[in-house]
LOMI-842490 format. One record per residue (C-alpha): residue in one letter; z, x, y. Coordinates in pm, whole numbers, plus 50000, padded with zeros to 5 digits. Layout:
% LOMI-842490
AZXY
...
% end
This chain:
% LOMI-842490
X500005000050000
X500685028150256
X497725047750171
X495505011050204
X497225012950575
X497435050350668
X493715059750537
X491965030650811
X494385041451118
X493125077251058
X489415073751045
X490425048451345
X492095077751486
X489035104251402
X486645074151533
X488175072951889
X488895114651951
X485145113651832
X483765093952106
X486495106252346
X484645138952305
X481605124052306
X481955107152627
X483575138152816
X480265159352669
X478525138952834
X479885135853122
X479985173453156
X475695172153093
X475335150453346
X477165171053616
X475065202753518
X472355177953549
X473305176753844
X473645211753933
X470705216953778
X468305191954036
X470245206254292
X468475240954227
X472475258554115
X471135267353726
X473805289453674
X476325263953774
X474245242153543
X474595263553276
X478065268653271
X478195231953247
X475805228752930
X478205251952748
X481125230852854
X479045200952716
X478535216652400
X482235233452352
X483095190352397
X480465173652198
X481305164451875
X477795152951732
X475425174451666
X472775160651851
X474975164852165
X475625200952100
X471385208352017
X470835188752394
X473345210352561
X472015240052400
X468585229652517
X469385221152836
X471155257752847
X467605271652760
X466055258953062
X468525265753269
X469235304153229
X465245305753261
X465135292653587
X468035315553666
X466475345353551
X468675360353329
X466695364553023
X469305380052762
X471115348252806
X467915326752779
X467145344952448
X471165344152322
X470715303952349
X467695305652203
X468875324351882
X471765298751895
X469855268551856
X467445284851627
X470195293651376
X473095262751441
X470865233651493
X466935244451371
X466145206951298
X466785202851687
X464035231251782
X460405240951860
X460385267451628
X456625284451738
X457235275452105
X461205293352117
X459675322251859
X456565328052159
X459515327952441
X460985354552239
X458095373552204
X457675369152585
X461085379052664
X460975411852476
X457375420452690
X459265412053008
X461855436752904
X458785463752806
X457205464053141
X461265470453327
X462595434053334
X466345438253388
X468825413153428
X471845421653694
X474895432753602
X476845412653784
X475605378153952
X476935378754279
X475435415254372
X472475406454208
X470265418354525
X471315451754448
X468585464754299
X470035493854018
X473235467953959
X471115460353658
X471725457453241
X470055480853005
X467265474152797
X467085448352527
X463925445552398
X463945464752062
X466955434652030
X464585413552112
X461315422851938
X463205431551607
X464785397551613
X460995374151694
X459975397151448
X462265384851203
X461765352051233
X457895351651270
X456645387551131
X452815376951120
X452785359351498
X449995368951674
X452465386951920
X453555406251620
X451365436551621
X451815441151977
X455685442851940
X455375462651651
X453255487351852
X455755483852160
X458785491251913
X457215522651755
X456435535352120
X460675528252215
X462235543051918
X459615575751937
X461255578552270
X464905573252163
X464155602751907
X463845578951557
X460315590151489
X461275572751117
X461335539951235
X458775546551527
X456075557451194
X457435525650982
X456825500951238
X453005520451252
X452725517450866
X453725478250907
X450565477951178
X448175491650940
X449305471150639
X449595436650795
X447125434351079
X444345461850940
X441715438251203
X444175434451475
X442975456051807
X446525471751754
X445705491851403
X443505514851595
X446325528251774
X448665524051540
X446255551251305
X446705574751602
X449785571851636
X450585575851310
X448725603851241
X449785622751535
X453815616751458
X453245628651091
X451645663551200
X454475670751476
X456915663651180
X454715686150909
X454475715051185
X459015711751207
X458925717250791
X456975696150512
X458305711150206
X455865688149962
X453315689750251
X453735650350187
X453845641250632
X450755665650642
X448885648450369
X449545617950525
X448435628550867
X445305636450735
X444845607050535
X445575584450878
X443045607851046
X440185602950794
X440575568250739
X440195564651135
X437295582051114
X436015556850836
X436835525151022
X435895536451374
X432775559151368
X431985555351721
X435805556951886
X435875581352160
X439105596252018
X436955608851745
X436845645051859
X440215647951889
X440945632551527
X438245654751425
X440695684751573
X444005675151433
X442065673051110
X441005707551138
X444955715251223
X445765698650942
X444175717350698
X444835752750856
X448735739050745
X447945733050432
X446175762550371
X449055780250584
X451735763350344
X449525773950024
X449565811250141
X453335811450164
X453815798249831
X451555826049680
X453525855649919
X456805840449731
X455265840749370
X453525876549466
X456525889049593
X459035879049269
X456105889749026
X454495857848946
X450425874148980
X449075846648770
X450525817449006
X449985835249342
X446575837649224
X446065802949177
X447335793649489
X445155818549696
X442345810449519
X443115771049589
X442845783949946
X439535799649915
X438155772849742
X439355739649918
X440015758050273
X437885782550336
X437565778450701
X440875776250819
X443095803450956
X444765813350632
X441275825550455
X441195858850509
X444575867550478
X444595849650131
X441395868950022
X443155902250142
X446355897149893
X443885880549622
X441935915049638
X445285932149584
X446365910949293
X443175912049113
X440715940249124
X438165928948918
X438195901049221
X434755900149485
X434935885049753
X432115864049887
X429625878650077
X429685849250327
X432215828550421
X431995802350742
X433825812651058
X436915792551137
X436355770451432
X437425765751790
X441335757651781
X440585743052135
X440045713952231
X437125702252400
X436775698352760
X434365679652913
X433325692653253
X432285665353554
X430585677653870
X432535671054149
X430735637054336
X428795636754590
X429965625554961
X428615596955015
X429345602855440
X430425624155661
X433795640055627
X435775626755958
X437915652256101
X441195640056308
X441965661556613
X444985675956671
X447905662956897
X448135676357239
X449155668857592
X451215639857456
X447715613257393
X447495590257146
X445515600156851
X442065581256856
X440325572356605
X437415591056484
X434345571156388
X431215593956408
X431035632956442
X428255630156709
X428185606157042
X430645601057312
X433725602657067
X432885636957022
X432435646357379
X435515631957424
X437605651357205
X435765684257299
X437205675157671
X440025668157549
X440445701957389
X439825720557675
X442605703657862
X445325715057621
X443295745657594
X444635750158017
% end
C-alpha cells in the first residue's frame, strides 16, 4: 500500500522539477535570444550554456548547444565555435548537420592556417598580440576524424604535414604525405604530397639510413612522380635528388665493403663493390669502389669506359634582365627649402626648371 502511494508522488515529484527546469531553460534561451538580436553574442552565449546547464530534455540541451554555435561565430572566437561544435556532434548527433558542422570544421582549421587567432582575453581584444596560440592541427586532426575522405581532407592533410615538419615531427609530417598518396592518388594535393615526401625521406637518409630503407623510399616517391607527371616543371629537380639518391646508395654500399675489407671478408667486399659498379656506375662512389676492387682482386680489369658522373648542381635558368619600357625619371635633389616637384618628362620646361633650380642652390 505505501509503495502504490510513494511510487506516483515521486514520478509526480520528478514530473514537476522536470518542467521546472524546463521552463527556467527556457527562459534563459530566450534572454540570450535576446542578447543575441541585440548584436551582444557573447552575452548570448553565456546564456545558451546557462540554458543547457538547466534543460532537462534533450532537445532543449541540442537547441542551446545550437544556438551556442551561432553565437560564438558571430563573436569571432572560433576555438569556442568548434568546442560546441564537437559537443553537439558527440552528446546529441541525432540533433546535428553532420556534413555542414564537419565543413565548419574544416573551415575553422584553414582560418587558423592562414594566422586566425582568437584573443586572449575579451575585453583587450583590440590588442592585437593579446592573442591564443594555434589550434589547427586540433582542429584538422579532429574533421579528419570524423570525415577522413571529405573533399577538404587532402588539403588538411597537406596543411598538417607542412605544421608538424615545422614543429620538428618529420614522422607524422611523412605519414600524413603517405595518407595523401594512398587515399586521394587524383586529388591536385598528391602531386605535392610526392614532393614532399620524397624530399623529407632524403634529408632523413643523408642524418643515417642504416637499411637505406628512407633512401629507397625517396627514390621510389621520386620515380613514381616522374611516372605520373611527365611534363611537371619540378621534373629537373626530381630528376636531381634522384641522382643524389643513388650517389647514397652507392656511398652506403662502399662503406659496407671498407668494413668487410677491413675485418677480412674479400669475398663480401667484393660483392658489394662490384654491386656498385654494376647498378651505380655514375655516381660519386665509382671510382673509389673500382680502386679497392682492383686491390682485392688482381685478376680484376677495369672497364675501359665508364660514363662521367654528372653535374651535382642544380640548374639555373638565366633571364635577361627586361627591357625599359620608358624613360628612367630622375628626382632632383632637395635644396633651398622647395618642394620637391614632380618629374614627368626628362626634356621640356620641367627640365629647364630644375636645371635653374640647380644653379640657385649651386650660389
Amino acid at each position: 500500500m505505501i509503495k502504490r502511494i510513494l511510487l506516483p508522488a515521486l514520478a509526480l515529484c520528478m514530473a514537476v522539477t522536470a518542467a521546472a527546469d524546463d521552463n527556467e531553460a527556457t527562459a534563459a534561451y530566450m534572454a540570450g535570444r535576446t542578447a543575441y538580436e541585440a548584436g551582444d553574442y557573447r552575452d548570448a552565449a553565456g546564456k545558451f550554456e546557462d540554458a543547457e546547464l538547466l534543460g532537462d530534455s534533450t532537445a532543449v540541451k541540442a537547441n542551446s548547444v545550437l544556438a551556442q554555435i551561432s553565437a560564438w561565430r558571430m563573436c569571432g572566437l572560433l576555438y569556442r565555435e568548434f568546442e560546441a561544435i564537437e559537443k553537439l556532434l558527440t552528446s546529441y548527433p541525432e540533433y546535428a548537420d553532420f556534413v555542414a558542422l564537419v565543413q565548419r570544421e574544416y573551415a575553422i582549421g584553414e582560418a587558423y592556417y592562414q594566422g586566425r587567432r582568437d584573443p586572449s582575453f575579451w575585453s583587450l581584444r583590440w590588442i592585437p598580440w593579446l592573442v591564443d596560440d594555434d589550434k589547427s592541427i586540433e582542429v584538422f586532426e579532429k574533421a579528419l576524424s570524423r570525415a577522413p575522405f571529405a573533399e577538404n581532407a587532402p588539403g588538411a592533410r597537406l596543411r598538417l604535414a607542412y605544421l608538424f615538419d615545422q614543429k620538428g615531427e618529420l614522422q607524422k609530417s611523412l605519414e600524413q604525405l603517405r595518407l595523401i598518396i594512398r587515399d586521394f592518388p587524383d586529388s591536385p594535393e598528391c602531386k605535392y604530397a610526392y614532393l614532399a615526401l620524397g624530399t623529407g625521406l632524403y634529408q632523413l637518409s643523408q642524418r643515417g639510413d642504416g637499411d637505406g630503407r628512407y633512401n629507397q623510399e625517396a627514390m621510389d616517391a621520386f620515380k613514381t612522380f616522374q611516372e605520373k607527371y611527365p611534363d611537371a616543371s619540378e621534373n629537373d629537380w626530381v630528376k636531381r635528388h634522384l641522382m643524389l639518391g643513388r650517389d647514397i646508395q652507392a656511398a652506403r654500399l662502399l662503406s659496407m665493403a671498407k668494413y668487410y675489407a677491413e675485418n677480412g671478408r674479400k669475398a663480401a667486399a667484393e660483392r658489394y663493390l662490384a654491386q656498385v659498379l654494376q647498378e651505380y656506375p655514375d655516381t660519386l662512389s665509382a671510382d673509389a669502389s673500382e680502386a679497392l676492387l682492383v686491390k682485392l682482386d688482381r685478376t680484376f680489369v677495369p672497364e675501359e669506359f665508364r660514363p662521367d658522373p654528372a653535374s651535382r648542381l642544380p640548374r639555373i635558368v638565366a633571364y635577361p634582365l627586361p627591357q625599359e619600357a620608358e624613360k628612367l625619371l630622375i628626382a632632383p635633389g632637395e635644396g633651398s627649402g622647395k618642394f620637391l616637384l614632380p618629374v614627368f618628362d626628362l626634356s621640356g620646361q620641367l627640365k629647364s626648371n630644375m636645371n635653374e633650380a640647380s644653379k640657385e642652390d649651386a650660389r
